[in-house]
Each structure stands twice: as C-alpha cells, then as structure tokens.
N, C-alpha and C positions, 0 to 999 in steps of 0.2 A: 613530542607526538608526531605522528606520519601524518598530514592531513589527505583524505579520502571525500573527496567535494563529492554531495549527491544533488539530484534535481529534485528540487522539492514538489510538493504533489499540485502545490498552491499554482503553478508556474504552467501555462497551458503551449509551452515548447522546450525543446531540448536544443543545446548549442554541444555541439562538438570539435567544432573550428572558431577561431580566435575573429573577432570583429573590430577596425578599429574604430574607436568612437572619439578620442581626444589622440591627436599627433605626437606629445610628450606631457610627461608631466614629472614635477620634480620637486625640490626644496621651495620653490617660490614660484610652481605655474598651477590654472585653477583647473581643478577636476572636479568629483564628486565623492572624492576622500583627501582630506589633510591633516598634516599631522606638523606639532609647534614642538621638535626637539627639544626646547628647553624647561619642559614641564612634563615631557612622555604621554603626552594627549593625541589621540587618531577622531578626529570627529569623520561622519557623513552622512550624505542626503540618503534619504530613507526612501524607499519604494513600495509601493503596492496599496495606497492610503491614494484620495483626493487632493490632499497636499503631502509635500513632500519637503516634510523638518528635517533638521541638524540633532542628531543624536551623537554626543563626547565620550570616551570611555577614557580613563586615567588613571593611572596608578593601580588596576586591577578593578577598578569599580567603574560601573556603567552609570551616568549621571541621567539624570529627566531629562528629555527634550528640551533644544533648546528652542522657544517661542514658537510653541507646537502649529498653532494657528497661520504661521505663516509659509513660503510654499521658497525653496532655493533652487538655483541652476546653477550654481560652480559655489566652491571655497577653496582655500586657500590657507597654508600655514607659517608661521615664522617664527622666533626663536621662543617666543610667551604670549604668545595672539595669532587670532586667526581670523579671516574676515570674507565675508559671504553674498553674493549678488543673490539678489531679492528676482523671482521668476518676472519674466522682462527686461532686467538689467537695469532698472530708474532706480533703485536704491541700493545702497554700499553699508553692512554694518560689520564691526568689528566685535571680537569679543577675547578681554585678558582671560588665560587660561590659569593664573594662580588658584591653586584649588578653593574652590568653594566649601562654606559650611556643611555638613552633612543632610545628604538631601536637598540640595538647591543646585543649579545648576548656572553657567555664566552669565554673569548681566552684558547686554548688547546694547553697543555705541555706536549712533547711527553717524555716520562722515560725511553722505552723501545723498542728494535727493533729487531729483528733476522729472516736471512733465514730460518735457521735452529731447532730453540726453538720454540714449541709453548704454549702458556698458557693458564690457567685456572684457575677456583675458585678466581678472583680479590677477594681482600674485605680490604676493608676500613675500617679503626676502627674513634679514635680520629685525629689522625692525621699522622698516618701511613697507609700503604697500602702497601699487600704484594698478591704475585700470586706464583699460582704451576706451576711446568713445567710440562706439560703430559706423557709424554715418561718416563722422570726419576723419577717425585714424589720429585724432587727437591724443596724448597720454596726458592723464592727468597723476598726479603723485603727491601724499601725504606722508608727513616728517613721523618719527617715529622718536626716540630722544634723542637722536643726533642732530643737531638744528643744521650741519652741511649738507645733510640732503636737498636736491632739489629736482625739479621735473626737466624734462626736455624741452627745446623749443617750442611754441605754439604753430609755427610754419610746419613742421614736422610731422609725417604721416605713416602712422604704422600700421602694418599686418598683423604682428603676434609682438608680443612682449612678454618677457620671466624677470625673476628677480631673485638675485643673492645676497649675500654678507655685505652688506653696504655699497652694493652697487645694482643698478638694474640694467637689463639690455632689449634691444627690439629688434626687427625687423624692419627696414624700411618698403613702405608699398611699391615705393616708384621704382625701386631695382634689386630690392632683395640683399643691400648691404647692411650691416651689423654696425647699428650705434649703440653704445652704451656710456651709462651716466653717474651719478654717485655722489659721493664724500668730495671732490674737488670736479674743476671741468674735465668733459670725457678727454681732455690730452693729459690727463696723469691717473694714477693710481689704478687700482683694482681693476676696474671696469675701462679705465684707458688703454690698460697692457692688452685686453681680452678682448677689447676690439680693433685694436693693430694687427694684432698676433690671425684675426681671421683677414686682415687684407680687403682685395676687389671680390671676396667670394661670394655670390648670391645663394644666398639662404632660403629653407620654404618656412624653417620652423627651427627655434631653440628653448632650449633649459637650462637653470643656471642651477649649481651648488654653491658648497661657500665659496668654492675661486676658481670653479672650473666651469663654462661651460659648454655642452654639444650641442648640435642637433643636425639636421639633413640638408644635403641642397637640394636646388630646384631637379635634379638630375636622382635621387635619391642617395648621392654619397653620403655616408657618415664623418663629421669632423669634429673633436674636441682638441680647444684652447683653452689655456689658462694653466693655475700650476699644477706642477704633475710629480709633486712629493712624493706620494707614495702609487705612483704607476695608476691614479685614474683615468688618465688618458691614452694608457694600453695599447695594445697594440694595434686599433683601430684608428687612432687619431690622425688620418689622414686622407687627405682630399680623393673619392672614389672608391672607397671599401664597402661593399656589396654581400656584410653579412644579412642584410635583410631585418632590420628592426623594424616591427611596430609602434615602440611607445621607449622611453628613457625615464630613468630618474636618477638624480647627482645629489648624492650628500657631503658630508664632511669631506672625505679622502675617498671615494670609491663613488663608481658608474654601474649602473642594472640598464639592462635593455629586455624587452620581451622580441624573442624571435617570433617572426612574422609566420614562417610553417608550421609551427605548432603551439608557440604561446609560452613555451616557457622559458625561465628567467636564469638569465646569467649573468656577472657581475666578475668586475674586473677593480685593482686596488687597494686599500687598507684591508686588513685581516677580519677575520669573522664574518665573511660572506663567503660561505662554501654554497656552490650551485648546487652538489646533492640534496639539501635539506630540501627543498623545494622541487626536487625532481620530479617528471610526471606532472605536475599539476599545470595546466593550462592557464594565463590569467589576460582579462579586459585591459588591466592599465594598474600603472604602480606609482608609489608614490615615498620619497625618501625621507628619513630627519638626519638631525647630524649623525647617526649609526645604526639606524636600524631603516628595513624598508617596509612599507606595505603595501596590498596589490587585490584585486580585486578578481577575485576567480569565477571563472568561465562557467563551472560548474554548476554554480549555486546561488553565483553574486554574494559571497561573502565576503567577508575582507578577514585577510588572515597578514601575518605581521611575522617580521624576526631578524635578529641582526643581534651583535653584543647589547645594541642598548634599549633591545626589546625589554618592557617589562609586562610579562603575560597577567592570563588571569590566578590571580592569588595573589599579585602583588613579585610574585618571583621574575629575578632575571634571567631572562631564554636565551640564547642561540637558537634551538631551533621553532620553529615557526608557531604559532599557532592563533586559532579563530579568535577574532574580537565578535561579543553577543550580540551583535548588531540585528540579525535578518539578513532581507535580502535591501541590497545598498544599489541605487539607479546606476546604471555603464553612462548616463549620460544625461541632461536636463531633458525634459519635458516641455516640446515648444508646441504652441495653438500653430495653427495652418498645416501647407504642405513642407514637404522634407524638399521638393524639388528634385531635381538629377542622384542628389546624393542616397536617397535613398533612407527606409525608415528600419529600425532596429525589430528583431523578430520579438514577440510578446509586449509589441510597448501598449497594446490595450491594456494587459495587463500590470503592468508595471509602474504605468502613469495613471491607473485608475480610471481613463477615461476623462480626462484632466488634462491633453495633449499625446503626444508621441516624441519619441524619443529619434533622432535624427540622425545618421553614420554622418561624420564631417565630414567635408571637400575639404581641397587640399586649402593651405593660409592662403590669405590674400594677398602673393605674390606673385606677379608684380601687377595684377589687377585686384580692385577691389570687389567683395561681394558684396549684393544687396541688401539693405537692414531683413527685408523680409521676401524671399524669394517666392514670385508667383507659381505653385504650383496645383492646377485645377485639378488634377485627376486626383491626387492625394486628397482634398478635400471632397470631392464626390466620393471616394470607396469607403471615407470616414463615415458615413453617411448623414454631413450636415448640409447645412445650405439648402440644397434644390431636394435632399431627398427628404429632409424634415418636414420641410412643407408639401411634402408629395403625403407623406405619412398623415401628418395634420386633415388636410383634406379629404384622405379616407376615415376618420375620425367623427369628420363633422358630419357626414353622408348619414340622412335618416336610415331605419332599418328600411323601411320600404324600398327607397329605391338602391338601396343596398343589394334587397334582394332581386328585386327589376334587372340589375346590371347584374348579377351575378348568374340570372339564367341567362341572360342574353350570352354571358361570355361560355358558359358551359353549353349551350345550343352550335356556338358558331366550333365548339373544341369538336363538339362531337361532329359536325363535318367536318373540320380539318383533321380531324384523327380518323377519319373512315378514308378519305383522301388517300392519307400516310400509308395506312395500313395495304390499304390498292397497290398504292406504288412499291410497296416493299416487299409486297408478295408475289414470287415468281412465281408463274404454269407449272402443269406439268412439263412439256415440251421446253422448259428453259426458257425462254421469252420473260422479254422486261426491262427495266434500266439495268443499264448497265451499273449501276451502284449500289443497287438493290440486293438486298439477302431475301433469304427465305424463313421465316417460321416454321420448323418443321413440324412434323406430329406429333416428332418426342420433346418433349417437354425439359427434356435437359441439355438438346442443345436447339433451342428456341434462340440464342444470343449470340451469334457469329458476329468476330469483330470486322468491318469495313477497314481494311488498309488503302492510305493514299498513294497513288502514285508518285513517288519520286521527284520524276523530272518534269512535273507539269504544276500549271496552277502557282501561288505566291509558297503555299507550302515548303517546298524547297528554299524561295529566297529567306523566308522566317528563321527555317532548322540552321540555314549557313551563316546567319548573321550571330548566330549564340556560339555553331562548333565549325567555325572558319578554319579553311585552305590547311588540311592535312596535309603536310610535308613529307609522307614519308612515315612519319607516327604520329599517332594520335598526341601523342604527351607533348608534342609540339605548339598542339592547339591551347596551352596554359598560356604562351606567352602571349595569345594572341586577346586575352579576356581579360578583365580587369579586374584591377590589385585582388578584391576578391574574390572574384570568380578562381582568380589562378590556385588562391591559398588555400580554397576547399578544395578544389582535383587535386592539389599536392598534396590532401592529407586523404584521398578514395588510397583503396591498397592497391597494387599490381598482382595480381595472379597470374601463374603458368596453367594449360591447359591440364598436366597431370596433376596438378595438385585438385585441380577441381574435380577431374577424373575418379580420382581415389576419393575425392570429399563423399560424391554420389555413389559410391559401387557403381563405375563406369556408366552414370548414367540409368541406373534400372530402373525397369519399371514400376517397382516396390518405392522406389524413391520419390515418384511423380506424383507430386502432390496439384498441379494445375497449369493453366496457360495462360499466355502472358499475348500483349499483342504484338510481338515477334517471334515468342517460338514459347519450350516447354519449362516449366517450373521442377524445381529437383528440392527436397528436402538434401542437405548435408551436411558435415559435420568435418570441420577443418585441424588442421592436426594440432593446434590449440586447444582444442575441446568448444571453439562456437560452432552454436545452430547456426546454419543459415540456407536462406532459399537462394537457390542460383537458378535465375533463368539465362535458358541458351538459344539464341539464334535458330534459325529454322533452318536446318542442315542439306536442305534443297541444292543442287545446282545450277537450276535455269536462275538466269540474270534477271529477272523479275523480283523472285522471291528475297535473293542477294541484297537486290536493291532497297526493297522494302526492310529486311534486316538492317539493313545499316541507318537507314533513315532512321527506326524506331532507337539502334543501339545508342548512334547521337545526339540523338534527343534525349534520352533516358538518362544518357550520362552527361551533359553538358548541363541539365536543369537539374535532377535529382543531386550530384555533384556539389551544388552548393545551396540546397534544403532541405532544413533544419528544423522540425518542428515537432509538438509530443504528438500531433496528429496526421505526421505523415510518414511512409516506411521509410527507413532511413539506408540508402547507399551504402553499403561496405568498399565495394570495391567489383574490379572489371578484369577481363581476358581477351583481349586481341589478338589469337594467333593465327595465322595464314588467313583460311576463309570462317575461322572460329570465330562470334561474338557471342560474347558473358557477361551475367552481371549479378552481381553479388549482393545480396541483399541480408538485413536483419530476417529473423526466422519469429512468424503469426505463428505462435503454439495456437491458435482457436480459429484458424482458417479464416474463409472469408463471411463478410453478412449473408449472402446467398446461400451458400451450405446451411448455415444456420434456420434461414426461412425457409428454404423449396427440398432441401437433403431429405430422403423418406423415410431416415432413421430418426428425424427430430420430428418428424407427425403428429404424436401421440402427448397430449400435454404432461410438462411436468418433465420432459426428456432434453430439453435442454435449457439456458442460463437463460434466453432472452424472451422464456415466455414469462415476462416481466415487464408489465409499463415501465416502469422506472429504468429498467435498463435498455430499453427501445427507444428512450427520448433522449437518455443520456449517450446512446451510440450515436443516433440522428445528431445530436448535437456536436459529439467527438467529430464528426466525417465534414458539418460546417465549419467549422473552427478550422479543420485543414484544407478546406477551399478557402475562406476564407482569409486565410494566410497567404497563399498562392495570389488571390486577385488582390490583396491591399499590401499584403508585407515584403512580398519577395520583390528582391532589385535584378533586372526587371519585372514586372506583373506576368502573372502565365495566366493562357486558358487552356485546363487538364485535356476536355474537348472528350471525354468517354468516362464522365460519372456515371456508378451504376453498382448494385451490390455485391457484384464480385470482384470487384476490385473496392471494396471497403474492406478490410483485414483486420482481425481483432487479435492482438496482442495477449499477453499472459495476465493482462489486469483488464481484460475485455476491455481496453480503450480501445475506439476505433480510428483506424490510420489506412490514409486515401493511399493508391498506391496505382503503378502502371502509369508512365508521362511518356508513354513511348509515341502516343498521338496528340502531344502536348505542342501548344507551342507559344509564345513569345505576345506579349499583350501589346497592341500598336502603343506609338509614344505618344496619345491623345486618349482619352477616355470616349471622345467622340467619334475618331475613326474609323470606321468599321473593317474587315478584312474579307474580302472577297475569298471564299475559298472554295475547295471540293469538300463537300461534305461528308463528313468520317463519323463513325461512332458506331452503335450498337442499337439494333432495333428494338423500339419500346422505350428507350431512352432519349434519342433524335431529338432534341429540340426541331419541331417542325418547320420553323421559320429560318433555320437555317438550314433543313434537309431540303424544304420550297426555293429560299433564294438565294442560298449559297452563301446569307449574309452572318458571320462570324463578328460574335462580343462576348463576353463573359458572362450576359444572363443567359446563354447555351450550355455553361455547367449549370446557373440557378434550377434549370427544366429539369437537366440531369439529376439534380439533390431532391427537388420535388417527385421524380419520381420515388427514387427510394423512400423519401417519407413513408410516400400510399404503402410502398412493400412493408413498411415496418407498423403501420397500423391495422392493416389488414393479411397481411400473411399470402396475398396472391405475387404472381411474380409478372413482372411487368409487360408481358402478355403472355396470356393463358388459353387454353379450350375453357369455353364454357358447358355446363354441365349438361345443357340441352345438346348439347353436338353441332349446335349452330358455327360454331368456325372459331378461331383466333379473338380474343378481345382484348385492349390494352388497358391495363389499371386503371388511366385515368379517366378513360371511357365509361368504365366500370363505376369508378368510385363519386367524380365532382356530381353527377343528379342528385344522386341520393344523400350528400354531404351538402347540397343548396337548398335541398328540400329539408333539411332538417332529421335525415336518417343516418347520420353517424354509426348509430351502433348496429344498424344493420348491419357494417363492413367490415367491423373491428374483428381482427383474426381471433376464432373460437376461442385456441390454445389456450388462448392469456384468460380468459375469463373473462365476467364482466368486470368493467372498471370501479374501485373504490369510490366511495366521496369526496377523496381529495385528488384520485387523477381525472374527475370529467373533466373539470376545466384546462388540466392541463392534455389530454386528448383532443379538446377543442382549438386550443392553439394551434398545437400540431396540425390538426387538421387543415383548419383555416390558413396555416402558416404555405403548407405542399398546394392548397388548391390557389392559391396567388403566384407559387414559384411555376405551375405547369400552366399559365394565361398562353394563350396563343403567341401577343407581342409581345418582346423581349422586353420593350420600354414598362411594359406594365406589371413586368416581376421584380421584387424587391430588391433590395442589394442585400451581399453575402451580411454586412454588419446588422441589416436589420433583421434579416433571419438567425444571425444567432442569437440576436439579443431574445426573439420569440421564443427559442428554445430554452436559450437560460429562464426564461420565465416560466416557463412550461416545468421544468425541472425541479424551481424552488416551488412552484404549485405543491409538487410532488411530496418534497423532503419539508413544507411546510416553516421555508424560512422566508420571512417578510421582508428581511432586508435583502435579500436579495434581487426582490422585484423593483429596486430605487435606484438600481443599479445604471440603470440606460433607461433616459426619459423617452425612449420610443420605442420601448419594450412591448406597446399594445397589439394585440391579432390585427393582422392587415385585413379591417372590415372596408 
C-alpha cells in the first residue's frame, strides 16, 4: 500500500515541516515508539487521553493497553522485552513480549523505583537495559540472561547513552568522548572495538544497532563505527558529512536517517530497504528492529512500519510499509512546567490532554549538563496556571453585586477612554491631528485603514532584524542566520519567479483582486500545478517610504509565517523577490474573510449566508483564538500579531477560521513581563487603547483585538459604525459593554441569526462575558489567550450539548 498521511480533524494544527523532538533513536534508544525484533511487536505512547498508556501490536493483532491507568515518557525495545519510564522518570518497568493468551496483554515488571532518582535515556539493547540518572549522569544497568553484563563506573557521567547486542555505549558529559561497556571490560569485545574505532571525537549524541553504531558531533558531523558487513556504515561514515540528519535508526545490517529538509527517510546497507516505499512521506522519528523499521509520520502522528521482517496487519509479511492501528502516538513525553529556551511542540494542548506539554529537545548534555527541571516563567504563565488560576479563582468568589459595582465602574471609565481614542483618531476636515491617526470615513467600507510603522524608527526595526538578520545580498541567506528550525521551515517556503506569478494572476487583474493586505494587494491565482492560491504583492510605489514599509511588512511576513504551522492560521506557500518585487504566496480562503461575511451587503438579508448561525459564530470565534493562541504560547519564539480584526480572520473551505496578515507582527520580549515600548500600529476600532495611549506593547493588545471581533460576531456591527441617529462614528464596544452589564444582551445580538435557542443562551452569555473582559481598558486585567479558549470551548459544548466537554479545563468558567 502507498501510505497517504492525513490530518485528522481531532488535531487543532497542521505540521508541514519536520520538528525534531528525540536526536536519534534506534535498536536500543528511548522514544515514544519501540519495537523488540525478536517477537515482531511495535508498542507506543498514546496521545490525546489524560494519560498517556503503552498500546503493543504483534503479529497482526492489536493487544489491550498495557496498564492503561498509568501515564509513560519514553520506551524502549530489545530482542523479547521492552521497558518503559513511568511519566517523571522514578519508575523503570519491563515487560516480556512472548505473546500473551488471547485477549490479555503483557504483564509488567517493575526493576526500578525511587523518591528521589529520577531517569532517563532507558535503552534496550539485546537483552539488557540500562537508564541514566538525571541530576548525576550516573548509569545504572540491569543483566538480562547474560550474567557478564555489567554497568559503568559510578565516578562516570553521562549526557546520552543507547544500547546494542551485548554491549552498551554513552556519551561522556565532561568532553563528549564515547565509552562503551558489555560482555567483557570496555578494552575488549563488541563495544571495545566501537569505542576505539571513534577515538578523541566528541560526540553530541549516538545510537547503537547490533554492531554498529552512529550519531553526530558537537559540530553536527555524521560518524558511524563498528562493523560494516553489509555497507551500514555507507558512504557517510566519516568525520564532517553534512547530509543534514534529524533522527537515525541502526538495525541488524542497515542505517535509516530522516533528512532534516523535508523528513524523509533513507537508508543505506542490508537489502530490503528501498527508499522509494516510503517516498514523500514526511516522518517525527524512527525507530529499527533487526529488519524492519518504524517511524512516526508528520502527517498524522501515525506509526507506519516496513522492512523484510515487517509483519503487517493480517498477519502477512510486507516489504512495503504500512499503518500500525494505533491513532495518533505522542512526538514526544509530556512534561508539567516550562519547556524553557527550547521551545514547546505545536498542539501539545491537544495531544497531552492538558496533562503537560510536550517539549522540542536541546541539544545532549554535552559537554555541560542540563537542569533536572528548567526555570521557565513565561511558559507557565501562557499555560495559564499559577498566578493566572488564582487571578480566575478570585473572579469567581466576587459576589454578584459587586461584580456588577466593578463592571460599570470599568464600562464608565471604557466609555471615556473610547471617546478619548475616537478624538484622537479622527482627523478634520482640513487634515489636522496626530500624526498616527486615520480617519473613519463616511463610507463604511473603508472605515479600517491599516496604520504602517515606520521603518527606521522606534524598537520595531530592532524586533523585525533580530528574526530576518543582515541580508547579504539574498534573502535565502538569512536561513543560515536562524535557528535549526527556523532554517528548515524557509527551506521548505517555495521560491517563485515573478512571471510565474504573473501568469498565476492574468498579470495581475483586476478580476483577480480579491483584497489587501498590509503591504500591498491580494491576487486570487492558480499556479501551473493546478493550486489555488492568494499571492499578495508589495506596494508597487517608488517613493522610498512606501519601499521601505514593503520590505518591513515582506520580512516579517516571511520570517514568522515561514515557520507557522497551525489548522488556525494561513499557511505560507512561498515568496518572490525580484528587483524591487515583493510576493508572498499564500494558501487560497475559498469563503473570504469574517468581515465580508458580517458587513458585505449581499449577506444582509437572513438566511444569505453560513454564519447566520450561533454555532458557527462561536466556533469561528473560537477557531481565530486557538490561532492567537498558538502564536503567544506555542510558537518558538512567542509573537504578538499586533492587528487582530475580522478581515484578516479567513475562512477556509470547511469554514475554519485562520488569523492571517503578520506583516505588522513582531517577536514576543524574552520575559513575559517585559513590556516593548513601541509606535503604535494597527487598525482603528481595533487599537488596544492602552497601547494606542502609551505606546506600551504585550500580547493582551491582540486579547483587545479578539475581544473586539467577538462583539462583531454577536452582534453584526463592525467595529465602528454610523449610528442610525447620524450622531457620528461609534465603536462596538462603546456600543455593546452598557447594555451587556446591564443585563441587555439581546438587545445587541445581530437580528440575522434570530433569537437564540435554549441551549445557545448560555453559551452567548459566555461569549459575551468572555469579549467584555478581553476589551477592559488594562491589559493586566484581560485574560490570557488559554483562558479564553477554554470560554469558548465551553461555549461550544453548550452548544452541541456535550457535558464532557465542559471538564475539559478546570477554568473554563465566564470571567465574572
């Protein structure tokens, strides 16, 4: 079978570029799929549940859980056992794979157990299995039936450690040299030769097979020693080859690596591993037994399998590939706290259930060691525990009374600070006013002129140059200058020539212009492929102002968009840089933006389009958080979009909605409490006031920006309007928080939809509640993006009438 990975619907992001999550993984290093050649079993850690069990498939048949109730962060296979760290690493079980009675699944043997130890790096060889302690870099190792096994010195400190065929090898902390141990002392045998054979070479990370092993150095060269029968050690096996591996795995007589540009796998050595079978498909991390390999695709997070001594489902034996019934299988454990520098995996809300996150590694701990548990604060405030739980709590306990006491008080002081805003952002006639100021006009369709920043003034600049640094000459220069991943998503944007895009749009026509962007115009096209896509272009101006603002915006656009990934935000194709041309290639919104959808005056009339539907208004609201959301807690590093607003919310072919336009985006400080001094950008009606007022920049300036679109999507006005006495300009949320604190919701609620059913008040109430905390004056006092989705998820299952889904996130309550 051809395997065709899709993104399941369950999964609230898309991966199209390769992440590394584990540095190698192989016959005897711990991942989150292993497999014990000598009985054709693939076990792995299961995702998307509170815990996260060991599920075994063998011989064609899928076994029960193995001790469902408990929660794992790596396993490990070897020749007929395989053995699993318990989530925190204080317990070590094993379990024989001889098949089990029908319907029963392996019994587990506990080795290992400590308050105070915790481990890491399990790995399985033949039939030993040995783990590191964290804190001390100690190994420890347990015999398997060979009683000449034994462990390493106690003085002894390692960074990573794998294990093969009767012998095991490590890494040492203090310089990155290669010990290995075994069947006799490491001056003879197996693991004696294969640690000679690497010499003074410092190491960041290796993997063993049965007598071979690789892995990288501190330099990222590739090296494989040991024997080389049947050409495992290929034509790579030497100190400085720079084909770019992400991940390895070494079985019996042959090598797999995943290339790092696109993910997929090739393999060098014994027969029956043709790289075609597996062509095209992208994968996380692989894993080998003695002849066959398995791998964890990008796609889907499936684990698909194949080699001579694959035995698929039915019991048949494959050469070529295919699905083991798993689901979807974790990229990687599930740790409580922050990720720190390294950064958190896209969906791991979803994937860890809200049970942890899932963590990209740093490089081994060579030749320094890492912390058991890395301080990182900002990661745990955007989770929103600690300080913002009991932020929540306390609005919780608050009587209704003075609930409602505070909530005119803060709806009195908005509506002067929004009468203020409005002052200042409305220019004379005669032109007079700030200078940063737009105008509301009369026509109500273009009421929303975007604010571009200048350039060369203000931290903005230093922001943009610290993501798309010192253009050499070409842009595609700036990969080298980003990190591992940043480089490996621009490597996989496409390059476009200007005629190709030419012809994409019929040169550009007017017929094609489907909208604007904030650096120039959007083009419907259709590439000689046969994809849709939207290509906005550059403002084709000549005065060096406008130049200048293109480039800023083109930078930005592509240095963040470049490498984000998610089901709720537009996703990058690709870019054109020619002379003074800037292009940018985007996926193609068959259903336009939210905006068209509310304010367009062919959807006037009820019943004329899709979203005159509570259910599908709270589900878009929620689709547009989930992709802010992403941006301030998932993306390495944090962005703030800095111009939410519903025309740049985009709905897709399955009306999911996806945030889009980072062309006035920029770079989140490396403290959650640092604030950024900047010029204030963005789109009138939208302005977070406190940063139009002080110039002060943080991420609850997009929560203002989502808050407002709420109001648009409950009530149908657009974020300022004429009012219908001709009194002047008013802004939604002028309009909406009185009447919403007094207890007149449905005064506001846009006609179209109707009145609401019995089972959306409550969840229109949320909603409500939810936009009238995101638009507060202080940024301190509007919630974080996690707690408002979780509002919305609530809001949702209101909806669709599923209970469990409200147990979801214990701070799921309306922010009273």
């Amino acid at each position: 079978m051809t395997p065709t990975p899709t993104t399941p619907s369950t999964l609230s992001f898309s991966l199209v570029v390769i992440f590394l999550i584990t540095a190698v993984n192989g016959l005897g290093s711990a991942a989150t799929t292993a497999v014990t050649f000598g009985t054709a079993t693939v076990c792995s850690i299961l995702a998307g549940s509170p815990l996260h069990p060991v599920q075994c498939y063998q011989n064609g048949n899928l076994l029960p859980l193995t001790l469902p109730n408990i929660s794992y962060e790596a396993i490990s296979g070897g020749r007929s056992f395989f053995c699993g760290l318990r989530s925190g690493g204080a317990t070590l079980l094993c379990w024989d794979t001889v098949p089990p009675p029908k319907n029963e699944t392996f019994k587990a043997k506990r080795i290992f157990q400590s308050d105070t130890v915790q481990l890491s790096d399990v790995a399985v060889g033949d039939d030993q299995v040995c783990a590191r302690e964290v804190q001390s870099g100690a190994v420890r190792c347990w015999r398997g039936v060979r009683e000449k096994f034994h462990s390493p010195g106690e003085g002894l400190k390692f960074g990573s450690i794998t294990s093969g065929c009767g012998f095991s090898c490590g890494v040492l902390r203090e310089n990155g040299k290669v010990l290995c141990w075994g069947d006799h002392d490491h001056g003879g045998g197996i693991g004696g030769d294969i640690q000679g054979q690497f010499g003074n070479l410092s190491m960041e990370s290796l993997v063993a097979g049965v007598a071979h092993v690789c892995g990288f150095t501190l330099d990222g060269g590739l090296v494989c020693r040991g024997s080389n029968g049947s050409g495992q050690l290929g034509g790579v096996g030497v100190l400085g080859s720079r084909l770019e591996f992400s991940g390895l795995a070494l079985g019996g007589d042959f090598t797999c690596g995943i290339r790092r540009e696109n993910g997929f796998v090739v393999c060098w050595g014994g027969p029956g591993f043709d790289d075609d079978v597996v062509k095209g498909v992208s994968f996380e991390s692989i894993v080998a037994g003695l002849d066959y390999v398995c791998g964890l695709t990008t796609g889907n997070l499936s684990v698909l399998c194949w080699g001579p001594g694959w035995v698929g489902v039915g019991g048949k034996n494959l050469h070529l590939p295919s699905e083991v019934p798993f689901g979807m299988v974790l990229p990687g454990p599930c740790v409580e706290g922050g990720c720190g520098a390294c950064g958190t995996y896209p969906g791991s809300d979803v994937l860890c259930h809200g049970s942890g996150r899932i963590c990209y590694s740093c490089q081994t701990e060579v030749p320094l060691a890492v912390p058991l548990l890395p301080p990182a604060p900002k990661q745990e405030s955007s989770n929103g525990t600690g300080k913002d739980l009991r932020k929540l709590l306390a609005f919780l306990i608050v009587g209704s009374v003075g609930a409602f006491a505070g909530l005119c008080s803060i709806v009195y002081f908005f509506w002067i600070g929004s009468r203020r805003l409005l002052k200042r952002t409305h220019v004379n006639g005669n032109g007079s006013g700030n200078g940063n100021a737009v105008q509301p006009t009369s026509s109500e369709s273009d009421a929303y002129v975007d604010i571009i920043p200048m350039p060369n003034h203000g931290s903005d600049g230093m922001m943009l140059r610290s993501f798309s640094s010192q253009r050499q000459g070409s842009r595609r220069l700036r990969r080298q200058n980003m990190s591992g991943s940043s480089s490996k998503h621009l490597d996989r944007t496409e390059s476009f020539s200007l005629c190709e895009l030419a012809t994409a749009t019929n040169n550009f026509s007017v017929e094609n212009k489907v909208g604007a962007g904030s650096f120039g115009c959007v083009y419907k096209g259709m590439l000689v492929d046969g994809r849709e896509v939207a290509i906005k272009r550059g403002d084709t101006s000549t005065k060096k102002k406008k130049f200048q603002e293109k480039e800023t915006a083109f930078d930005s656009e592509l240095a963040l968009l470049s490498r984000l990934h998610h089901k709720h935000l537009v996703r990058l194709i690709g870019f054109c840089e020619e002379n003074d041309e800037r292009l940018l290639v985007y996926e193609y919104m068959s259903n336009g933006s939210l905006h068209d959808h509310l304010h367009d005056k062919n959807n006037v009339d009820k019943g004329s389009s899709i979203l005159n539907c509570w259910k599908m208004r709270i589900k878009i609201g929620l689709g547009a958080a989930r992709g802010i959301e992403y941006i301030h807690n998932y993306a390495v590093p944090p962005i703030i979009h800095r111009d939410i607003k519903s025309s740049n919310i985009l709905l897709d072919s399955n009306w999911n909605a996806r945030v889009s336009d980072f062309g006035l985006s920029l770079i989140w400080p490396e403290t959650e409490q640092e604030l950024m001094s900047t010029k204030a950008v963005g789109t009138v009606g939208y302005i977070d006031p406190e940063y139009y007022v002080l110039s002060v920049l943080t991420t609850k300036s997009d929560v203002y920006g989502l808050g407002v679109v709420l109001l648009e999507l409950l009530t149908g006005k657009r974020a300022v309007f004429k009012t219908e006495d001709g009194s002047g300009p008013i802004g939604v949320v002028e309009y909406t928080n009185p009447k919403i604190a007094a207890g007149e919701l449905w005064s506001v609620l846009d006609c179209r939809v109707g009145p609401p059913e019995v089972n959306e008040v409550e969840s229109l109430e949320i909603m409500a509640y939810t936009a009238m905390h995101c638009v507060n004056l202080e940024g301190k006092e509007r919630p974080e993006m996690t707690e408002i989705v979780a509002n919305l998820e609530r809001a949702l299952a209101c909806i669709e009438g599923s209970p469990a889904s409200l147990s979801m996130v214990s701070f799921s309550a309306p922010l009273e």
